[in-house]
Backbone bond lengths (Angstrom), bond angles and torsions (degrees), N, CA, C in turn:
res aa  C-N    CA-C-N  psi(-1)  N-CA   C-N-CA  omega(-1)  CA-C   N-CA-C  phi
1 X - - - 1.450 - - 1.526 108.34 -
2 X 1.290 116.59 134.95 1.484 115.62 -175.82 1.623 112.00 -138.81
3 X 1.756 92.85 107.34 1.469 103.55 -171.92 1.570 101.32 -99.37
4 X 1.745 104.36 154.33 2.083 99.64 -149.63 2.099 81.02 -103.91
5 X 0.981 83.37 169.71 1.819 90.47 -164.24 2.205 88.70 -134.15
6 X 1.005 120.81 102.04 1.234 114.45 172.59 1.776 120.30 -58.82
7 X 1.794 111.17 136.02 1.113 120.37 -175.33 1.138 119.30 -103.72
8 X 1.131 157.44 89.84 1.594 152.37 158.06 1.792 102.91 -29.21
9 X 1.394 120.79 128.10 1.225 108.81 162.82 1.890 104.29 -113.28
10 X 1.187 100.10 -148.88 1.674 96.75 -148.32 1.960 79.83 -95.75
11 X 1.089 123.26 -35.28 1.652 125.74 174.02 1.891 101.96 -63.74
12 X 1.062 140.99 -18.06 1.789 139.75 170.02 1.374 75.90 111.62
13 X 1.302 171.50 40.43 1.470 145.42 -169.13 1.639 91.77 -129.01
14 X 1.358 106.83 123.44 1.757 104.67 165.13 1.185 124.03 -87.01
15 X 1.120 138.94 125.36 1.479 147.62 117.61 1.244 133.36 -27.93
16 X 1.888 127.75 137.70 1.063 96.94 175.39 1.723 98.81 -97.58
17 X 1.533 106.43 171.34 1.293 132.91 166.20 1.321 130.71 -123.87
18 X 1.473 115.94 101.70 1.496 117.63 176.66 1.102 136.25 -61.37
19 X 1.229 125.83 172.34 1.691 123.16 -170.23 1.521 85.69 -70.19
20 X 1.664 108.63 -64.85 1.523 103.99 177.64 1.479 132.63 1.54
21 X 1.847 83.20 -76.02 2.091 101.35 -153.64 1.808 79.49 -83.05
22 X 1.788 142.16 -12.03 1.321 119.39 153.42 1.194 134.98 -43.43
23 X 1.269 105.76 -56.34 1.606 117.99 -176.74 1.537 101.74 -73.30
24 X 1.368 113.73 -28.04 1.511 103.32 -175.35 1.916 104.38 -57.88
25 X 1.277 98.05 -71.24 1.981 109.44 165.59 1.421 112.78 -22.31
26 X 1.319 119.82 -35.85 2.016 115.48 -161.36 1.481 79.01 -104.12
27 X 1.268 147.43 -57.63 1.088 122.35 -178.22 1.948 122.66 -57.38
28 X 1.170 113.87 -37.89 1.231 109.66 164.48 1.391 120.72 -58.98
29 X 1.310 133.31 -32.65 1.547 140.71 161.72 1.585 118.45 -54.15
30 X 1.855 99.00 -24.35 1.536 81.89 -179.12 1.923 102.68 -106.37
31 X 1.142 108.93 -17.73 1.506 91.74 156.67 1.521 118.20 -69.10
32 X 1.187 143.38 -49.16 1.781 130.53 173.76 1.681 111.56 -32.55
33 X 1.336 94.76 -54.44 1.891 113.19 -161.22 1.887 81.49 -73.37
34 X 1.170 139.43 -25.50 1.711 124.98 177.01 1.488 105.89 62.68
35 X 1.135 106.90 167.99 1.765 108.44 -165.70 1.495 105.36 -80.01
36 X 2.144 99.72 151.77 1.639 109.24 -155.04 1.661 91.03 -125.11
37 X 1.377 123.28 141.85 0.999 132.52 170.03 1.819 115.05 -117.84
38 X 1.477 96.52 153.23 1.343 110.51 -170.90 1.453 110.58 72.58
39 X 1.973 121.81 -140.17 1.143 137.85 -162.98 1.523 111.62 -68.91
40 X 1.980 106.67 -18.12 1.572 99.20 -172.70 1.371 107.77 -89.43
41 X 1.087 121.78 -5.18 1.924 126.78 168.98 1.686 100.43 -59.42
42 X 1.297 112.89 -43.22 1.603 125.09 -167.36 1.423 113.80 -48.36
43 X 1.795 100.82 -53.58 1.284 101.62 167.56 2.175 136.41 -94.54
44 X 1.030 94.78 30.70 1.194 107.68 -174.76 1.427 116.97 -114.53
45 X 1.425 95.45 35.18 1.674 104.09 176.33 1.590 119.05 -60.44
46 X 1.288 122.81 163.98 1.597 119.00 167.11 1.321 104.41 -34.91
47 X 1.209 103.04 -73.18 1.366 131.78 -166.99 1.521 104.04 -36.31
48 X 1.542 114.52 -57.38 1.596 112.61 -173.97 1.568 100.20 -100.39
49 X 0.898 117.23 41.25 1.592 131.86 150.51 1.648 110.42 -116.32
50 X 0.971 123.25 -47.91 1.147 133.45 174.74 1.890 112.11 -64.11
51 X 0.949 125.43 -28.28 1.236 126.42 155.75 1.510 133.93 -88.08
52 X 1.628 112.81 -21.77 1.265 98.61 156.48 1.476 110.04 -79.65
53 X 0.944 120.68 -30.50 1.934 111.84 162.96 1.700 124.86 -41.87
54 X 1.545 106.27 -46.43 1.458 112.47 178.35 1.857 96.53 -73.61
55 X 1.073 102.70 -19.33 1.722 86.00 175.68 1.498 119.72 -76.84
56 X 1.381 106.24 -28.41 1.272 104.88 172.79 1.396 125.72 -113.07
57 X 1.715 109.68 47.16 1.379 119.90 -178.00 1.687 108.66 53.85
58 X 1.018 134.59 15.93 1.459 124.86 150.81 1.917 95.50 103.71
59 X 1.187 105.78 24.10 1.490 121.60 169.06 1.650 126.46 -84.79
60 X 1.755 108.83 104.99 1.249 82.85 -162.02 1.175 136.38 -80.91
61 X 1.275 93.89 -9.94 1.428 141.13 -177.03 1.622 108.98 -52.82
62 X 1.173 131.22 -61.94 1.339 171.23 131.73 1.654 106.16 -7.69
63 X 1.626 85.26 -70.93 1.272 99.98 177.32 1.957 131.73 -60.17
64 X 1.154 78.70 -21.42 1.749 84.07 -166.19 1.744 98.59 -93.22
65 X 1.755 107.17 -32.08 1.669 103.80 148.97 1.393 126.82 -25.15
66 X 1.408 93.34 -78.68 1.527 110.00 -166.78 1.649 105.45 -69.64
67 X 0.670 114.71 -2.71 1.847 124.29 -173.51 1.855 106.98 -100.35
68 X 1.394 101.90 -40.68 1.515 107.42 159.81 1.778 141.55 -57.96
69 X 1.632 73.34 -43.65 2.066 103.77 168.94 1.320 113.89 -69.33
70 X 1.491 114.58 -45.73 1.416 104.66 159.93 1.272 136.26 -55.85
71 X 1.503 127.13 -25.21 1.483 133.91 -162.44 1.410 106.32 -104.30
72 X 1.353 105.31 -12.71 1.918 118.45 177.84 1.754 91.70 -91.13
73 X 1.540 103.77 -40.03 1.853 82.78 -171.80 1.482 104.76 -79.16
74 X 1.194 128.68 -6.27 1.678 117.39 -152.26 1.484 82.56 -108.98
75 X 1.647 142.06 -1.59 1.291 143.28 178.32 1.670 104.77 -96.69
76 X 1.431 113.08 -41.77 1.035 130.33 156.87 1.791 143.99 -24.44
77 X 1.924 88.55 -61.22 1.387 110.56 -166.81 1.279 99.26 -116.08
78 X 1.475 143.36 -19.20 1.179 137.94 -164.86 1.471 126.17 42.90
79 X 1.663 110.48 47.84 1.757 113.42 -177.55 1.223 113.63 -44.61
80 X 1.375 128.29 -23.55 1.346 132.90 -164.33 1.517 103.79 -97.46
81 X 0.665 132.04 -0.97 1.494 147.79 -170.86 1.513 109.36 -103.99
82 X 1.411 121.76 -28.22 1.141 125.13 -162.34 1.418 116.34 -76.13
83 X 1.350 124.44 130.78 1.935 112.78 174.63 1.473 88.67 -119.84
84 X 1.713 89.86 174.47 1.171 121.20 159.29 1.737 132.32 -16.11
85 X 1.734 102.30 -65.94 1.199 126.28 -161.20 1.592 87.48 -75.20
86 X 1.540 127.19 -28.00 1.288 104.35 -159.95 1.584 97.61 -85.30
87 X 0.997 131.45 -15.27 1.447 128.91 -176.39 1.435 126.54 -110.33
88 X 0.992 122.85 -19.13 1.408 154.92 152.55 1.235 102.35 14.52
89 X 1.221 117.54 -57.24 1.936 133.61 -142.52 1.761 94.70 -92.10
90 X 1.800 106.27 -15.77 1.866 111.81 174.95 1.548 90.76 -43.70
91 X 1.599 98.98 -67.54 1.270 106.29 -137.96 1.784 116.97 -69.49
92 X 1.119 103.53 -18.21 1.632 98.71 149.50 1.281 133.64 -50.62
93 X 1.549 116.57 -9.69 1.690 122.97 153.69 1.139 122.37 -99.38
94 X 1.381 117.15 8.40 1.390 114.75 -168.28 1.700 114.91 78.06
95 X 1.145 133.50 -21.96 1.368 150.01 177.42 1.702 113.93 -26.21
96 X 2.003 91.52 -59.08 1.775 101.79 -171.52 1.890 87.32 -131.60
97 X 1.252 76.42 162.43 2.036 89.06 177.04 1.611 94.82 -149.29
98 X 1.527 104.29 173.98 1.371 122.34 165.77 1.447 116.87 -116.69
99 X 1.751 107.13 124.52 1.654 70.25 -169.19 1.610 91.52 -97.86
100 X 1.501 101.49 -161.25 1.389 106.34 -170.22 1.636 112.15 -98.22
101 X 1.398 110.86 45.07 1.836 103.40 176.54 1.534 91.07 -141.44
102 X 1.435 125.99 153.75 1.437 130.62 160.43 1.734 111.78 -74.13
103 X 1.438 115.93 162.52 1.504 116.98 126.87 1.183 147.86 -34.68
104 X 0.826 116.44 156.87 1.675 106.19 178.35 1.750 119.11 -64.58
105 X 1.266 114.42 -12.19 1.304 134.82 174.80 1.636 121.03 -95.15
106 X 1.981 96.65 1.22 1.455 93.27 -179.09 1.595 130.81 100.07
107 X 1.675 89.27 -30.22 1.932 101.49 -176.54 1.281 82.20 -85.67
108 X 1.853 75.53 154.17 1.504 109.25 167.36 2.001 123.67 -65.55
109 X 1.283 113.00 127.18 1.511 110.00 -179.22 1.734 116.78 -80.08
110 X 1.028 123.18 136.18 1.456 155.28 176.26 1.566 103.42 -89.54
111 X 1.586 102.28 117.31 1.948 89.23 172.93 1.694 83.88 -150.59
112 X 1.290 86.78 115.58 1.617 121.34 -163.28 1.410 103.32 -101.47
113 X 1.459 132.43 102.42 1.728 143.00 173.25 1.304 99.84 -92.26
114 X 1.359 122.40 104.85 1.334 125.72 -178.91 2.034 95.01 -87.59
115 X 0.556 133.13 -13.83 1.259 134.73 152.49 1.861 139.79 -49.03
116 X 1.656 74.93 -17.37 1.756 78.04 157.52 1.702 109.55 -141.45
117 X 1.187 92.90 59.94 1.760 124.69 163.10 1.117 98.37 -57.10
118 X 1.169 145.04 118.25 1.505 146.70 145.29 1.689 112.23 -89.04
119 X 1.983 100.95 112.60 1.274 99.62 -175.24 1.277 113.22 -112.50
120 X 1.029 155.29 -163.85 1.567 144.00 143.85 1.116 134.84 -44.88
121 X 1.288 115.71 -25.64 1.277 123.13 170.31 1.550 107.13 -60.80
122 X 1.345 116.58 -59.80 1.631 129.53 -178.92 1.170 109.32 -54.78
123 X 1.500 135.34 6.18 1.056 150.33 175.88 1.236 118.04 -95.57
124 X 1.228 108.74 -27.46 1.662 117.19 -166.98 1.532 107.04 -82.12
């Protein structure tokens, strides 16, 4: 069965895109990117292969970039790692809050307004 997935190209003109030539693209993304061990297998689902692809118009090229940058920053920064206590002191600027519903996994959500960054300057 082949359901068509609309393409934006870089001229505004869509294309269609099949489930097919989809899976064909996420499987080509995971041979470039070569086999991932530990936490970066975790995030390299279809699914989040398939969306850094729709981010980059179905580029795999692009895609397997931006798919790399993510797995260096999330090795990097440890988002998943992050609690409460370590950030806590944001929300005394208003910066980060908690709101009051979980994830679908139960954790608590983080909604981070980098817009009320208080720097030194805003100090002056």
């Amino acid at each position: 069965m082949s359901v068509d997935l609309k393409k934006t190209t870089s001229n505004g003109h869509e294309k269609m895109l099949s489930l097919e030539e989809q899976q064909s693209l996420i499987m080509e993304v995971r041979r470039l990117i070569g086999p991932l061990s530990g936490k970066a297998s975790l995030y390299c689902s279809d699914a989040s292969i398939a969306r850094h692809l729709r981010a980059r118009n179905w580029n795999v090229k692009k895609a397997v970039k931006m798919l790399k940058q993510t797995l260096k920053w999330r090795a990097e920064y440890k988002p998943e790692e992050i609690r409460w206590e370590d950030v806590a002191q944001e929300a005394d600027t208003g910066k980060i809050y908690r709101t009051d519903y979980v994830d679908k996994h139960g954790r608590t959500v983080l909604v981070m307004r980098p817009s009320r960054q208080v720097s030194f300057e805003n100090m002056l």
